[in-house]
C-alpha positions as CSV (number, residue, x, y, z in Angstrom):
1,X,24.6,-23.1,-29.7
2,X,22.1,-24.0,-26.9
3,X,19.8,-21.1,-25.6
4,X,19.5,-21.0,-21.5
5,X,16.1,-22.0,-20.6
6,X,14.1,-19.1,-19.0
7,X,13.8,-19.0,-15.0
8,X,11.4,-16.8,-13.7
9,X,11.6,-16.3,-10.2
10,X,8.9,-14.2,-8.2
11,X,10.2,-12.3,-5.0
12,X,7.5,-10.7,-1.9
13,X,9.4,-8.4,0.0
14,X,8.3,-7.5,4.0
15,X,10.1,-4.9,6.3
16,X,9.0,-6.3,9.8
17,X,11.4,-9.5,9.1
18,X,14.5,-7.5,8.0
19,X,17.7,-7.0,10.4
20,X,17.2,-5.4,13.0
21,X,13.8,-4.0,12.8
22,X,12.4,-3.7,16.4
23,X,9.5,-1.2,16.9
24,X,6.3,-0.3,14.8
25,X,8.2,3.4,13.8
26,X,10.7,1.6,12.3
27,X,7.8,-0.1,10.0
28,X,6.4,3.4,9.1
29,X,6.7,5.1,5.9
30,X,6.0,8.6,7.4
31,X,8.4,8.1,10.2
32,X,11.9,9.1,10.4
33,X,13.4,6.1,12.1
34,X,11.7,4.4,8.6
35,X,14.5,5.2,6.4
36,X,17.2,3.2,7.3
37,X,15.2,-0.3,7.4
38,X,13.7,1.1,4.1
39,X,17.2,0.9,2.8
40,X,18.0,-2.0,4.7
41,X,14.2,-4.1,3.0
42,X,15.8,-2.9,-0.4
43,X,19.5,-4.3,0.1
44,X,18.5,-7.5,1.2
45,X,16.4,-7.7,-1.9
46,X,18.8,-6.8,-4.3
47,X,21.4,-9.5,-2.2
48,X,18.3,-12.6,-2.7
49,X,17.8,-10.9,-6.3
50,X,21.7,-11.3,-6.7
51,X,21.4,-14.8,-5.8
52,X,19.0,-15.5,-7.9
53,X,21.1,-14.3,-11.0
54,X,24.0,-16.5,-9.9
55,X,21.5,-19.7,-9.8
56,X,20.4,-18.9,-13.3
57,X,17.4,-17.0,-13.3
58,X,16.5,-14.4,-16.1
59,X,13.9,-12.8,-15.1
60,X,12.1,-11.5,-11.2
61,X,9.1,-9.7,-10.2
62,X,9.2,-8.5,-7.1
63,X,6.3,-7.3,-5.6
64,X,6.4,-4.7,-2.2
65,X,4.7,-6.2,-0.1
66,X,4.8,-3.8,3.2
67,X,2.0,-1.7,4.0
68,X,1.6,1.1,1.3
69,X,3.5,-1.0,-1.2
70,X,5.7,1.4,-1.5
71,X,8.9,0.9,0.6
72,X,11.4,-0.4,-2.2
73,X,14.0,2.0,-3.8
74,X,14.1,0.8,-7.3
75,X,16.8,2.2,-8.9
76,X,18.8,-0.2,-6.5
77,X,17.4,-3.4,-8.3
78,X,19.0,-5.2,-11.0
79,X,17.9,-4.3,-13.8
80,X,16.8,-8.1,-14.9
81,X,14.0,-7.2,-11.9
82,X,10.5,-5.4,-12.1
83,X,8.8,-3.9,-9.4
84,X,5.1,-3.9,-8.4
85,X,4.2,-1.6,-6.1
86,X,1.0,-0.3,-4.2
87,X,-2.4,-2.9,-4.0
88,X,-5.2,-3.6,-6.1
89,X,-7.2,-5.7,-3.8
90,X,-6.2,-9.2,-5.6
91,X,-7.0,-12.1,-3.5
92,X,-3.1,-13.4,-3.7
93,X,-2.4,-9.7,-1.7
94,X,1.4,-10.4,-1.0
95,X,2.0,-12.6,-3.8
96,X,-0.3,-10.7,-6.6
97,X,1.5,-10.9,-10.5
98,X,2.2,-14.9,-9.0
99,X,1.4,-17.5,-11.7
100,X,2.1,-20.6,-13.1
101,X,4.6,-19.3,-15.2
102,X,7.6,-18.7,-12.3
103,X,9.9,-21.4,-11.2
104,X,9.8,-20.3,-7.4
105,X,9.2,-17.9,-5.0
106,X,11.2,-16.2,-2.4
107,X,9.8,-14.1,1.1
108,X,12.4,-11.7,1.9
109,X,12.0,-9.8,5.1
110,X,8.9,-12.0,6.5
111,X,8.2,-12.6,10.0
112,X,6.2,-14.2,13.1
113,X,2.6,-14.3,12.7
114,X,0.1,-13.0,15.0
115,X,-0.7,-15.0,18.8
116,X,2.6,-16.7,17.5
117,X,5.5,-14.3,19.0
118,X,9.3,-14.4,18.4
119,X,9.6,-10.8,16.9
120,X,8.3,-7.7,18.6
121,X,6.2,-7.0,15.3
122,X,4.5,-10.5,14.9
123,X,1.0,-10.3,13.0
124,X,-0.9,-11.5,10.1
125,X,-2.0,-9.2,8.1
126,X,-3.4,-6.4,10.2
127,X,-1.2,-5.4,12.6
128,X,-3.8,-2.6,14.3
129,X,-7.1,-4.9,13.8
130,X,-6.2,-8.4,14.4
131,X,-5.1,-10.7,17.4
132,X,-4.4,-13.5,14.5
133,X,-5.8,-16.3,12.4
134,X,-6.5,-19.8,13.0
135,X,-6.6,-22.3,10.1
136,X,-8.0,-25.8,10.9
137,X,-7.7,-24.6,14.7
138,X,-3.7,-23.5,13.9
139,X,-2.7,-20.3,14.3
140,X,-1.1,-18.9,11.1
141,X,1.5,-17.0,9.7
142,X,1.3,-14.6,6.4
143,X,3.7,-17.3,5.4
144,X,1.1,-19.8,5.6
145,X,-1.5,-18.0,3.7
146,X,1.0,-17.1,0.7
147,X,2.2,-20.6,0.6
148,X,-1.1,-21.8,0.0
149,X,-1.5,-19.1,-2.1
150,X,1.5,-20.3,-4.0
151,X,0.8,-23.8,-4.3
152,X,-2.8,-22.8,-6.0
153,X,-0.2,-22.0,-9.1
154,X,1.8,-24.9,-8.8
155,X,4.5,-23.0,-7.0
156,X,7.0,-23.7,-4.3
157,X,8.6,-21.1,-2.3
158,X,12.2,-22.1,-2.2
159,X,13.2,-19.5,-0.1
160,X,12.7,-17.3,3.4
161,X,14.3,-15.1,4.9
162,X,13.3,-13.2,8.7
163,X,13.1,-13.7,12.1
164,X,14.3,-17.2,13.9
165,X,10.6,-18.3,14.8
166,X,9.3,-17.9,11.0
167,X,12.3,-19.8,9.7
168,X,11.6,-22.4,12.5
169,X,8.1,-22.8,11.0
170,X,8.9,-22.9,7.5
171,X,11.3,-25.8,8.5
172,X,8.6,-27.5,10.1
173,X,6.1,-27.1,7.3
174,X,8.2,-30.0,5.1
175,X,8.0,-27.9,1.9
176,X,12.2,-27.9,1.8
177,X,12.7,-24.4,1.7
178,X,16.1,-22.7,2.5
179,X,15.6,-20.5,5.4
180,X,17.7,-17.7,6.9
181,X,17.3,-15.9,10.0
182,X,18.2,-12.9,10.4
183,X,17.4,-12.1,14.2
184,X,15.6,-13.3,16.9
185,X,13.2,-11.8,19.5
186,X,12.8,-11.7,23.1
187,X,9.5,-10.2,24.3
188,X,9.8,-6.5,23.0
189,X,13.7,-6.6,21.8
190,X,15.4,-8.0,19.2
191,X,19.2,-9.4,18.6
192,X,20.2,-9.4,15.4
193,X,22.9,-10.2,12.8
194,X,25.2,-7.2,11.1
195,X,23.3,-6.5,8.3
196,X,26.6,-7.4,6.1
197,X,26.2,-11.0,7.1
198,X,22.4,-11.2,7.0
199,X,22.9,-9.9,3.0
200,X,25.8,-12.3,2.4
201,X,23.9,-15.5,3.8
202,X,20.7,-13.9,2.1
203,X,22.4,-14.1,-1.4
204,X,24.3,-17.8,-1.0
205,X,20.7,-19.0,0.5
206,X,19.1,-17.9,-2.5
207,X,21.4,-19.2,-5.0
208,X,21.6,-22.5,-3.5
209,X,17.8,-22.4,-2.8
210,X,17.2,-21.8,-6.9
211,X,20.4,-24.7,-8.1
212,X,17.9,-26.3,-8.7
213,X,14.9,-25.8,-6.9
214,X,14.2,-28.4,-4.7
215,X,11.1,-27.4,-2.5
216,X,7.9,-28.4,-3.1
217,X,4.5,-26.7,-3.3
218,X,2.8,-26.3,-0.2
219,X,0.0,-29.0,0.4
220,X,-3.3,-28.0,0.5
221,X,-6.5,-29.7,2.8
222,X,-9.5,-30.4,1.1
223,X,-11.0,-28.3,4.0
224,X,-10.6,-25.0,5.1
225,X,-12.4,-23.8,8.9
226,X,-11.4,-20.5,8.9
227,X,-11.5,-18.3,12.3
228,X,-10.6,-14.2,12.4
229,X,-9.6,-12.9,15.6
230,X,-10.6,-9.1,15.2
231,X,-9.3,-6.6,18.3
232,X,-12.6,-4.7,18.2
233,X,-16.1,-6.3,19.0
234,X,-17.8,-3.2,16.8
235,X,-15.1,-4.1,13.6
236,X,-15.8,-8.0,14.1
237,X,-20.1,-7.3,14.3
238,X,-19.6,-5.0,10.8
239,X,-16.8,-7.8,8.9
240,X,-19.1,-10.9,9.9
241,X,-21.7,-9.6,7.2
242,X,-19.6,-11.3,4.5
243,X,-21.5,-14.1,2.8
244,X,-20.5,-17.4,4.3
245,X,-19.1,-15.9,7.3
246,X,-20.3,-15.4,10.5
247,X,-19.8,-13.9,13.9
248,X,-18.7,-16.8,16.8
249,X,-18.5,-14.6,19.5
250,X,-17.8,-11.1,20.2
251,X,-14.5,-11.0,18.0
252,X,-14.4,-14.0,16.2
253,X,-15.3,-14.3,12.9
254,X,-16.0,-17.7,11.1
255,X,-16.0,-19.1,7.6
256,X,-15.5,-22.8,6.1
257,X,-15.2,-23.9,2.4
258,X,-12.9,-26.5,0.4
259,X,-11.4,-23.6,-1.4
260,X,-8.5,-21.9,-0.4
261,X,-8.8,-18.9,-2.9
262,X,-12.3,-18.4,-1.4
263,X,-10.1,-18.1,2.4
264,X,-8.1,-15.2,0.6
265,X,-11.3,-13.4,-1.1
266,X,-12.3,-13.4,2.6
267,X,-9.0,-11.9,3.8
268,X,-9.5,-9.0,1.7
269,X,-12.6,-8.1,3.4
270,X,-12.4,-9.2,6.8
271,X,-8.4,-9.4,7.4
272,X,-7.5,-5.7,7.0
């Protein structure tokens, strides 16, 4: 009798691109309006997670990736999952435990980056300390980063889930991943899905997403001119003492190098 071949899939799970999510109270752990989307972020993991079984897969990390790290109620996973929680200050940041050993990766929850718009909550990375990042003069999502994180492990991300403008941007990156939106913004509101539906095309996106992966790595340039768009003149000043960086105006911090885990080393340092 044949043995199933081993599929490891990796799951990143975000709160700002789950249904429904409209203000930053919603987003906070220490807030009351927090508990329903934290129970929301942890349903439409277990429905990708569930997908994911369907298509085959024997084994998923999923990492936390929302502010503390600490959002998911794990005794709600399957239990062919594993959950890492909190930070450590790796590089990969939202796609830490990643590695050349999974089959895919899925972004549950994700959302509109920073000077992009489409969901009242759009950012990269620091919501409070950043207007956004541009890559090779493109704004950028966190998306974008963890792709590129991704592909430095060989790995495609098959699968996103948030609001309407991330999914169109993961369409228009080429790298064939099944998207689903979940809502879409208009200035500071949202309209959204029922959550019901959201989990249901969540689950079938997964599963046809994963039988059998079909997207591809996200490509990577051989040159990387990095700019960081603090808030706060005082914050950029201090950050721009990073080797290889420097300051481009008052809020504006610059870096270049043909290495994109050298961008993310600097993202820990100067993106928070």
């Amino acid at each position: 009798m044949t043995t199933p071949t081993p599929m490891k899939i990796y799951l990143s799970a975000d709160i700002e691109g789950i249904t429904g999510i409209t203000d930053w109270p919603e987003a906070d752990l220490a807030h009351a309006d927090n508990a329903q989307f934290r129970e929301r972020m942890t349903a439409e993991v277990v429905a990708a997670c569930e997908g994911a079984l369907a298509a085959g897969a024997t084994e998923i990390l999923v990492k936390d990736a929302h502010w503390t790290g600490r959002n998911l109620l794990a005794e709600r996973l399957p239990r062919q999952a594993s959950l890492w929680r909190g930070w450590s200050g790796h590089p990969y940041s939202m796609v830490q435990g990643l590695d050349r050993s999974f089959a895919a990766a899925l972004f549950v929850g994700w959302h509109a980056g920073g000077a992009k718009g489409g969901n009242p909550l759009a950012h990269t990375l620091s919501s409070s300390g950043l207007v956004g990042i541009r890559v090779n003069g493109q704004w950028v999502s966190e998306f974008q980063l963890h792709a590129w994180a991704a592909a430095l492990e060989g790995v495609p991300v098959a699968f996103v889930s948030g609001d309407e403008a991330l999914c169109t941007e993961v369409q228009a990156s080429g790298i064939g991943a099944v998207t689903v939106d979940v809502m879409r913004g208009h200035g500071a509101a949202m309209q959204s899905r029922h959550p019901a539906e959201s989990r249901e095309r969540i689950r079938e996106g997964v599963q046809r997403a994963l039988s059998p992966v079909q997207a591809r790595p996200a490509g990577l340039a051989d040159h990387f001119d990095v700019q960081v768009v603090r808030k706060d003149a005082r914050d950029a000043y201090r950050r721009a003492f990073y080797p290889g960086a420097r300051l481009l105006d008052p809020i504006t911090i610059g870096f270049e190098t043909r290495e994109w885990l050298e961008v993310m080393r600097l993202l820990q340092f100067v993106g928070g």
